[in-house]
NULOLUM-188847 format. One record per residue (C-alpha): residue number from 1; residue in three letters; x, y, z. Coordinates in steps of 0.05 Angstrom, whole numbers, m for minus. Layout:
N
site i = NUM | aa = ALA | east = X | north = Y | up = Z
...
//
This chain:
92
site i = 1 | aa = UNK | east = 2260 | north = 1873 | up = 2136
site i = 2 | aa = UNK | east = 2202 | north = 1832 | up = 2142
site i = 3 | aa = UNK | east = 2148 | north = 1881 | up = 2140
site i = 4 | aa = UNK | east = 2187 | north = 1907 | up = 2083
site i = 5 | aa = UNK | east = 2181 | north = 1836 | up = 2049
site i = 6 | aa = UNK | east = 2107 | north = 1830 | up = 2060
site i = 7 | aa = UNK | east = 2095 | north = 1898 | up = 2033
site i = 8 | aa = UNK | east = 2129 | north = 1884 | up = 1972
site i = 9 | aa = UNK | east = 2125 | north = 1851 | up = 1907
site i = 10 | aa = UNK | east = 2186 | north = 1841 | up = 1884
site i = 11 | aa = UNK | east = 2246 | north = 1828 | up = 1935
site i = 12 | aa = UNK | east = 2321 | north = 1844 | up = 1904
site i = 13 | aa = UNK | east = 2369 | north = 1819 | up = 1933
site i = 14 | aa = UNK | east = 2442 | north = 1841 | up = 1930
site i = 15 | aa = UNK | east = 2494 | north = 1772 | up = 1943
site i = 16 | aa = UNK | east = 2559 | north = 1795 | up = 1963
site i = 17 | aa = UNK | east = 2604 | north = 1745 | up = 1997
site i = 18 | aa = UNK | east = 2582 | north = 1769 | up = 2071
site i = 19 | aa = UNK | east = 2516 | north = 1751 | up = 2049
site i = 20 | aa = UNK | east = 2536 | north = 1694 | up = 2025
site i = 21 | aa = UNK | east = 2547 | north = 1668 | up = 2097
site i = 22 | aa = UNK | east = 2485 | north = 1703 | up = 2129
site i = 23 | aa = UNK | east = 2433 | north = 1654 | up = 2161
site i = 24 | aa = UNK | east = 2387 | north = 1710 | up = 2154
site i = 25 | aa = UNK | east = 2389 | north = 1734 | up = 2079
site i = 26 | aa = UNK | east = 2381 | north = 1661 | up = 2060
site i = 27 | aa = UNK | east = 2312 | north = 1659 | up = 2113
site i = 28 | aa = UNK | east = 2290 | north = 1727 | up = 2079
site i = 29 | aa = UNK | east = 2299 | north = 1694 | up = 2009
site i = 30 | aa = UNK | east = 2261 | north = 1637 | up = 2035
site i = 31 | aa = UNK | east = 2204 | north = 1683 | up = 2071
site i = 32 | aa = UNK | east = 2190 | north = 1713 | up = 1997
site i = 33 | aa = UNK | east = 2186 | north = 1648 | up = 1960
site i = 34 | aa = UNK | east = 2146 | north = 1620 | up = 2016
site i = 35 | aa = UNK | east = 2096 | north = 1689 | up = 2004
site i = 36 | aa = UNK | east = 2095 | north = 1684 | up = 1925
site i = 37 | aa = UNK | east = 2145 | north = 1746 | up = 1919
site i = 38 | aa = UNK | east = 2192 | north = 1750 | up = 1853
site i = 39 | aa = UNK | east = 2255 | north = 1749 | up = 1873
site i = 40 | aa = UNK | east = 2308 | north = 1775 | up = 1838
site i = 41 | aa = UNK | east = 2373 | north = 1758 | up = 1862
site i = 42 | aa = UNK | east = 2436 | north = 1804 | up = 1836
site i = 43 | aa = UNK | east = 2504 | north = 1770 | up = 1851
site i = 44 | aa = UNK | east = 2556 | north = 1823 | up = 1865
site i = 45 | aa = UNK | east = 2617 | north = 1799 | up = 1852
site i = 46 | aa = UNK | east = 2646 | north = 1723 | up = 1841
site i = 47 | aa = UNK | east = 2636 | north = 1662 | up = 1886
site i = 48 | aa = UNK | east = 2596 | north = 1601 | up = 1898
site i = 49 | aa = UNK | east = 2533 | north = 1594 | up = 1927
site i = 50 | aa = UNK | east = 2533 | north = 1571 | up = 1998
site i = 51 | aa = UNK | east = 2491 | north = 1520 | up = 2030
site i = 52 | aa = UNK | east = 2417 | north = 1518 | up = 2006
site i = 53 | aa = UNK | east = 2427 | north = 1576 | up = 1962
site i = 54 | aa = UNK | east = 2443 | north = 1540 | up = 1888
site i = 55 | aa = UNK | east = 2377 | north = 1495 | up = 1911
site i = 56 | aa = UNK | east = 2334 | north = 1560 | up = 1928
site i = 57 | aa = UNK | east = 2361 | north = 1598 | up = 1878
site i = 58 | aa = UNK | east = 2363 | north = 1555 | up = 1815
site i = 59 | aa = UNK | east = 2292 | north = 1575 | up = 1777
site i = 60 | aa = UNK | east = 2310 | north = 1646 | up = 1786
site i = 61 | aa = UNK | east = 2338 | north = 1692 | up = 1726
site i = 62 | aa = UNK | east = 2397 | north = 1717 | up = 1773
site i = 63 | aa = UNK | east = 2437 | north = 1778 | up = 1743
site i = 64 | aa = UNK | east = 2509 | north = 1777 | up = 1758
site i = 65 | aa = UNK | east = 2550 | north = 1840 | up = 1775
site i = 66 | aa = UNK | east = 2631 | north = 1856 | up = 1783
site i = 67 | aa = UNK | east = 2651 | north = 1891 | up = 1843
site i = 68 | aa = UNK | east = 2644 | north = 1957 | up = 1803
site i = 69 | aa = UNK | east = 2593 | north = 1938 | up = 1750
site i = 70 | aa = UNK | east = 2594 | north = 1969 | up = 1686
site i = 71 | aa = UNK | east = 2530 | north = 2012 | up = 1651
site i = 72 | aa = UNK | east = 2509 | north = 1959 | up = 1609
site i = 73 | aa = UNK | east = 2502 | north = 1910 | up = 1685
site i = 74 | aa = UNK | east = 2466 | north = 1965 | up = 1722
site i = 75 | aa = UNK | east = 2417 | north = 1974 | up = 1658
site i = 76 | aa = UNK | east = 2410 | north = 1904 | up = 1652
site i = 77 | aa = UNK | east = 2386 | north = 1903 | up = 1727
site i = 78 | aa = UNK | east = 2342 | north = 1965 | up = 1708
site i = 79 | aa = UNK | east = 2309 | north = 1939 | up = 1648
site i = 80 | aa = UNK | east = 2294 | north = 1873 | up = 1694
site i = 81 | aa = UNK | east = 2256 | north = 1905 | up = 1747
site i = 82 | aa = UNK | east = 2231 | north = 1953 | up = 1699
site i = 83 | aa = UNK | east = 2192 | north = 1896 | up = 1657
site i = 84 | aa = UNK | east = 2177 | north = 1857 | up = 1723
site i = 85 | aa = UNK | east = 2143 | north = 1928 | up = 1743
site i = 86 | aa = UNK | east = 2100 | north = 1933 | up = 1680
site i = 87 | aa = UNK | east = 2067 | north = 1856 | up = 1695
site i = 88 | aa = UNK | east = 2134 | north = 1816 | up = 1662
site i = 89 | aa = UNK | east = 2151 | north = 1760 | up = 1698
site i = 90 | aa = UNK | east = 2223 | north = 1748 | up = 1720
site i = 91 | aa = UNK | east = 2225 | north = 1680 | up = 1711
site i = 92 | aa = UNK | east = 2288 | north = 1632 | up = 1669
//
């Protein structure tokens, strides 16, 4: 996953509720910011943020998905990395 990060520049990130508890997602979130990578968390389903997260997360347009999102969700998360792909930033 790291060489993945470094290779890339834009890091999605899927936030489930196992996730949610992971020391390592939260590192890997960290390791992008720390390299200048947009990150573009997608919250799959609802729950709060643990630990650091709401601090590390909080300048980032998030996109939030239901367990079984709908079309309109999955374009929305399309048409995000779509226009962060053609130079737009992803940014609130």
């Amino acid at each position: 996953i790291v060489a993945a990060i470094k290779r890339s520049d834009v890091v999605v990130v899927v936030w489930s509720k196992s996730a949610n508890q992971s020391v390592h997602v939260a590192a890997e979130i960290a390791m992008a910011q720390e390299l200048g990578k947009t990150v573009v968390p997608i919250r799959l389903g609802c729950f709060e943020l643990a630990g650091d997260l709401p601090y590390m997360l909080q300048r980032l347009h998030r996109l939030e998905l239901t367990p079984t999102p709908t079309d309109t969700e999955l374009q929305e998360v399309v048409d995000a990395l779509l226009g962060r792909l053609d130079g737009a930033a992803l940014r609130p």
